[in-house]
KOLVOMAR-782751 format. One record per residue (C-alpha): residue in three letters; z, x, y. Coordinates in steps of 0.05 Angstrom, whole numbers, padded with zeros to 5 digits, always signed. Each point is the difference from the previous one (the first is absolute). Example, Ala and Ser with C-alpha at 12.3 -4.5 7.8 and 13.67 -1.06 7.14 Angstrom:
! residues 2
ALA+00156+00246-00090SER-00013+00027+00069
//
This chain:
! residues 333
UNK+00000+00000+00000UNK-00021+00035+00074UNK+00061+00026+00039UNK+00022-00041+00063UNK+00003+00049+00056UNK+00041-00019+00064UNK-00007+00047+00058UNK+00066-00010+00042UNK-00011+00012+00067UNK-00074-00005+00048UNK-00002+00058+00032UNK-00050+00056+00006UNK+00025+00021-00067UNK+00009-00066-00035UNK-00068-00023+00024UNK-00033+00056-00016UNK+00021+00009-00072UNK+00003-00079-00003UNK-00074+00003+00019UNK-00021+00053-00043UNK+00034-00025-00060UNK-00037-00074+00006UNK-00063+00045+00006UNK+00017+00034-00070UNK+00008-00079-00031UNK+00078+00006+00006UNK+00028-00066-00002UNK+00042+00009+00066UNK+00033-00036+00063UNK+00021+00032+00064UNK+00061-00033+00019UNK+00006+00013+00089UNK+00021-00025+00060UNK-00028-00061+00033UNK-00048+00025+00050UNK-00035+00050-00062UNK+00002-00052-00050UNK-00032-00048+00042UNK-00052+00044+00027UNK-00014+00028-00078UNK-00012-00084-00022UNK-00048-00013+00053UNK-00045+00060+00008UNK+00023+00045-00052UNK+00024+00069+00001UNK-00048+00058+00041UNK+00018+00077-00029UNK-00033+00049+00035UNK-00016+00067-00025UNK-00025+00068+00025UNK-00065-00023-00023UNK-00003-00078-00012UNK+00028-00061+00019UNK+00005-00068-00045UNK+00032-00062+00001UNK+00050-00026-00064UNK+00014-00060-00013UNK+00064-00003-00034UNK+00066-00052-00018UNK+00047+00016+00051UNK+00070-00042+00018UNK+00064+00008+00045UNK+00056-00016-00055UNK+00010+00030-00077UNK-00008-00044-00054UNK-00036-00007-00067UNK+00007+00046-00046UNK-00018+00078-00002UNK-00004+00062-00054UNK+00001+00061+00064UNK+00024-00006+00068UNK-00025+00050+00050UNK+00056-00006+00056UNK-00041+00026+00058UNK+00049-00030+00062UNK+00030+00049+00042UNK+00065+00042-00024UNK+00046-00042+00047UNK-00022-00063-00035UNK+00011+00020-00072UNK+00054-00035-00012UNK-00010-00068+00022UNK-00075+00004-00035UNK+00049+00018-00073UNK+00049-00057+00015UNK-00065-00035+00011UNK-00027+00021-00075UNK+00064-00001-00030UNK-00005-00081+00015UNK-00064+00003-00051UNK+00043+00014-00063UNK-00051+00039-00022UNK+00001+00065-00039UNK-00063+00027+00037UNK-00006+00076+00022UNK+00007+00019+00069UNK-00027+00052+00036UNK+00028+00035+00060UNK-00055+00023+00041UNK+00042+00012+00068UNK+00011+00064+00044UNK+00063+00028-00005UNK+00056+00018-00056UNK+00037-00063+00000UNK-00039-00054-00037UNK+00005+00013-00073UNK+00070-00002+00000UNK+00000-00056+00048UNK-00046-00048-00045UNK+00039+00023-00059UNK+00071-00024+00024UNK-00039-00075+00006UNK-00048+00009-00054UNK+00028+00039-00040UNK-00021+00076-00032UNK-00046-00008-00052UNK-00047-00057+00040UNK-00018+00062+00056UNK-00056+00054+00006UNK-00001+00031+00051UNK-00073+00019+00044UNK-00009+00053+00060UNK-00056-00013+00045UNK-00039+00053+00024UNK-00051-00030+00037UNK-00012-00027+00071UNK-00022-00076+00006UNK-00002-00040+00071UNK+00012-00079+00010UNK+00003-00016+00070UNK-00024-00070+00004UNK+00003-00055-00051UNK-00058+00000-00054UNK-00016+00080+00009UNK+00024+00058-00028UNK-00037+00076+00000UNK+00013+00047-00048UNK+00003+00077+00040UNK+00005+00047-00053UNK-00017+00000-00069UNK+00066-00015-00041UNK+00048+00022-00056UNK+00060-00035-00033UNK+00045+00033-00042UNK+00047-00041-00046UNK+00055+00008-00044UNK+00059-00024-00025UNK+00065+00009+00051UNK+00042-00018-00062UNK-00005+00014-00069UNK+00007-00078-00021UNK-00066-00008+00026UNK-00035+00052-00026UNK-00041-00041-00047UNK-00039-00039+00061UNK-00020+00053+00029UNK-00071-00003-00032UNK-00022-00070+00011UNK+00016+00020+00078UNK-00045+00059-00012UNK-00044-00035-00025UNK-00009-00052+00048UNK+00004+00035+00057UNK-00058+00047-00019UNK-00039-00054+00009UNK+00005-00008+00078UNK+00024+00071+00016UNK+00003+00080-00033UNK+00061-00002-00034UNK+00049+00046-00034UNK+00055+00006-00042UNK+00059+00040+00031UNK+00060+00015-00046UNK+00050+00000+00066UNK-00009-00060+00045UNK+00054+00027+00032UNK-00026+00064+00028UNK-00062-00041+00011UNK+00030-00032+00047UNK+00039+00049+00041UNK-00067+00038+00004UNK-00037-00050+00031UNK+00065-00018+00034UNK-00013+00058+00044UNK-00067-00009+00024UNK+00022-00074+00020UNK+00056+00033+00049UNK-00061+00009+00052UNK-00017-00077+00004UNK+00062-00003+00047UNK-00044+00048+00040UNK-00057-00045+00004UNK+00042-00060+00012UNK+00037+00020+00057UNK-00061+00024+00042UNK-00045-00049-00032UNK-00055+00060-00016UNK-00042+00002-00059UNK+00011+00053-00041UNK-00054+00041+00016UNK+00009+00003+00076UNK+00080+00008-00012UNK-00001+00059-00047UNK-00043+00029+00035UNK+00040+00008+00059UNK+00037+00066+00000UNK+00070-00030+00026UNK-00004-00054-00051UNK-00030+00045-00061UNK+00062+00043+00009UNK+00055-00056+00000UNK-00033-00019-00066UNK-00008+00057-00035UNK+00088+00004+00030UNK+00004-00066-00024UNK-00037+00012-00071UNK+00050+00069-00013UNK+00057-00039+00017UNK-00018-00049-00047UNK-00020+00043-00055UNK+00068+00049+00002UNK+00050-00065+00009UNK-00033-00033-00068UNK+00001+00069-00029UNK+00079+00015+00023UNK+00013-00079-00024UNK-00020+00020-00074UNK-00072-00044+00014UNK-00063+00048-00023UNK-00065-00005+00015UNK-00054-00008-00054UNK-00053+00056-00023UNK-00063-00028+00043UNK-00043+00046+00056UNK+00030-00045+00050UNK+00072+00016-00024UNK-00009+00073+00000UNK-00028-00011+00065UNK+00060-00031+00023UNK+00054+00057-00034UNK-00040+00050+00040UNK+00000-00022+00063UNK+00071-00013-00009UNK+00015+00069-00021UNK-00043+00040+00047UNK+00026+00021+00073UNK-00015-00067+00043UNK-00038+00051+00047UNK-00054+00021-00062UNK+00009-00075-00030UNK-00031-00024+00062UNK-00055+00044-00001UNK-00015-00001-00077UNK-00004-00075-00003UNK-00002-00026+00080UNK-00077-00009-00007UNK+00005-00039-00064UNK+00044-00061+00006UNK-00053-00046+00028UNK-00032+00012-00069UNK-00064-00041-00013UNK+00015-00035+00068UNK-00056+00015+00051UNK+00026-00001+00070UNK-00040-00063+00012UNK+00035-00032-00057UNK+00030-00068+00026UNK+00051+00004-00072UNK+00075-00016+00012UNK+00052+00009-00052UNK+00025-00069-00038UNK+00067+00006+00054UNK-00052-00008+00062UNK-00043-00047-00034UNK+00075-00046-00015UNK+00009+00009+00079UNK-00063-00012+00029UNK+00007-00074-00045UNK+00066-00014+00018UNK+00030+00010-00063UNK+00067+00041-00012UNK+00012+00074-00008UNK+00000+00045-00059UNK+00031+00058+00024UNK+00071-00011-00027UNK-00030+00012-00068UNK-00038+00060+00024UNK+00037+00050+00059UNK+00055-00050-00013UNK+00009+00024-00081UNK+00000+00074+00025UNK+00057-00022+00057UNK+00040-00032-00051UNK-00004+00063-00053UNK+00018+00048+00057UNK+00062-00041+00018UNK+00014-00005-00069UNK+00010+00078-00019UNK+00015+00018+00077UNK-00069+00033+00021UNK-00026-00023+00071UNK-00066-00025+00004UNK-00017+00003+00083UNK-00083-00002-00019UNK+00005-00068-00041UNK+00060-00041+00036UNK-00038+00018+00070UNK-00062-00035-00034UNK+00036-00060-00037UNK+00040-00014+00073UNK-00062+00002+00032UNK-00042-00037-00051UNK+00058-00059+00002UNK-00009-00005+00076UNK-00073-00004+00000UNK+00001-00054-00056UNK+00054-00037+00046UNK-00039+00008+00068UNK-00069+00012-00023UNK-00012+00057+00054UNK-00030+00060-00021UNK+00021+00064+00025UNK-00043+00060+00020UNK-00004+00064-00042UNK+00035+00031+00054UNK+00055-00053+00007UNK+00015+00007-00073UNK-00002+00074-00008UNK+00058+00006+00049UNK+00047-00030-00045UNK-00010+00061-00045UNK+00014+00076+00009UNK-00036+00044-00045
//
C-alpha cells in the first residue's frame, strides 16, 4: 500500500520538498498557513529554479488530519512544539522528521512524541518564499539524516529513501554533530537580519565579514569547550580552522570566501530575514541564542553572539534595520 506523506509546515522548505515529492508520484499534502494554502488551492504552487520555473498543483490544507506513514516537520524551530502537541493529537505511530535549524528539536519532538517515532534531517540548502504560492530554490541541496536516538534507528531508511526523491540525501551516523556544524554557519543569519542585507552584499563587507568570521570562532570554541563536536565534513574543518588560526590570518585566509556561491548582485536572505521581511517571529534564540545559553552554562562569555541575538531581538521588535556601521559599534575586535 503507497506511504502517506505529510509535509508539516509551508515554507520554502516544506514547499519545496512538498512539491518535489508530488512530482516523484508521492502521495503527499502540505499542511500551511492560511494565506499559502489558499494561494496553493487556487493557482497552485510556482518553484522556481536556476534554470526553470513550473507550476504544481498539489493537496494543500491549514489543519492536520487524516492519517500519515512520515511527517516532514518543516515549521520553524520556535514552533516545534506546538506543531508535536499538534501530531501527538493524531494517535498515530507515524515517523517524524525534524528538519529545523538549530540543536534543539530532536529532543524537543521526542519529549511529546516520543524517541523512537523521530529522525532527525539537516538542511543544507538555501530556498526563498516571500509571497504566498512561490518559493525559489538558490542553491542546489543536501540533507543528511540519521537517527538522534538509538530507538529509532530502524526508520532511518524509509526517510532516506523518501527524501532522495526530492533532494541529494545522505546518511550521517551523528545527527548531532550534524547539527552543530551547520549550527555555525546559521550564526550569520542574525547578520543579515539585523541590517536586512543579502548575503552576498553583507559578507562582502569588510566590517561585517570580520564580525562573522568573530562570531563563527566564538561559536565553534564554546560548542567545542561545552563537550558539542563538530562532524568530519569540508565545511566543519573549515570552521575548526578558522577558529584555531590567529583572528588576524583567519580573516585573511577565509575573509574573501564567506559570501560563497553568492554573487554580489544576489538578492538571497537567510531563512531569519526572509521570517522578518513576512512578519513572522524570530529564530535566533535557537541559533546565537543556543551558543548564549551554552556559554552561560560552563561560564565562557560570548560578547560576538549576545551582541547579535540583542540586536536581532530589537530589530524583530521594531523592524528597523541598522547600518553596518551602526551594528559594528557594538563590537570590539
Amino acid at each position: 500500500m503507497p506511504q502517506t506523506i505529510v509535509v508539516f509546515g509551508a515554507g520554502a522548505i516544506g514547499s519545496l520538498v512538498g512539491a518535489r515529492l508530488h512530482e516523484a508520484l508521492v502521495n503527499v499534502r502540505l499542511i500551511g498557513r492560511a494565506n499559502q494554502v489558499d494561494t496553493i488551492r487556487a493557482r497552485g504552487l510556482l518553484v522556481k529554479g536556476k534554470n526553470e520555473s513550473r507550476l504544481v498543483q498539489l493537496p494543500a490544507a491549514t489543519t492536520l488530519g487524516g492519517t500519515a506513514d512520515i511527517i516532514l516537520l518543516t515549521v520553524k524551530s520556535q514552533d516545534v512544539q506546538d506543531a508535536c502537541r499538534s501530531i501527538a493529537a493524531m494517535h498515530s505511530d507515524a515517523t517524524v522528521v525534524t528538519m529545523q535549524n538549530g540543536v534543539r528539536s530532536d529532543r524537543e519532538a521526542a519529549d511529546i512524541l516520543g524517541r523512537h517515532r523521530v529522525v532527525g534531517c539537516v538542511l543544507n540548502i538555501s530556498a526563498t518564499y516571500l509571497e504566498p504560492g512561490v518559493v525559489e530554490q538558490n542553491t542546489r541541496g543536501l540533507f543528511q539524516v540519521g537517527a538522534p536516538f538509538p530507538e529509532s534507528k530502524g526508520r532511518v531508511d524509509a526517510v532516506l529513501e523518501l527524501l532522495s526523491l526530492a533532494i541529494k540525501t545522505e546518511p550521517v551516523a551523528d545527527i548531532a554533530r550534524s547539527r552543530w556544524t551547520k549550527l555555525m554557519a546559521n550564526l550569520n543569519n542574525a547578520i543579515m537580519a539585523i541590517t536586512g542585507l543579502p548575503i552576498g552584499k553583507a559578507l562582502r563587507d569588510p566590517g561585517l565579514t570580520r564580525l562573522s568570521i568573530a562570531t563563527i570562532r566564538e561559536g565553534v570554541k564554546t560548542a567545542q569547550l561545552g563537550g558539542f563536536g563538530l562532524d568530519q565534513s569540508q565545511r566543519a574543518r573549515t570552521f575548526r580552522l578558522m577558529s584555531t588560526l590567529p583572528m588576524p590570518l583567519s580573516y585573511r585566509v577565509f575573509g574573501g570566501r564567506l559570501a560563497g556561491n553568492f554573487p554580489p548582485d544576489s538578492t538571497y536572505g537567510p531563512s531569519t530575514l526572509q521570517s522578518l521581511q513576512r512578519g513572522s517571529s524570530s529564530e535566533l534564540d535557537y541559533l546565537n541564542g543556543e551558543v548564549v545559553t551554552l556559554g552561560d552554562r560552563i561560564g565562557r562569555p560570548t560578547p560576538y553572539n549576545t551582541g547579535l541575538l540583542e540586536s536581532g531581538r530589537a530589530v524583530f521588535a521594531t523592524h528597523q534595520y541598522l547600518t553596518p556601521e551602526e551594528l559594528l559599534k557594538k563590537f570590539r575586535f
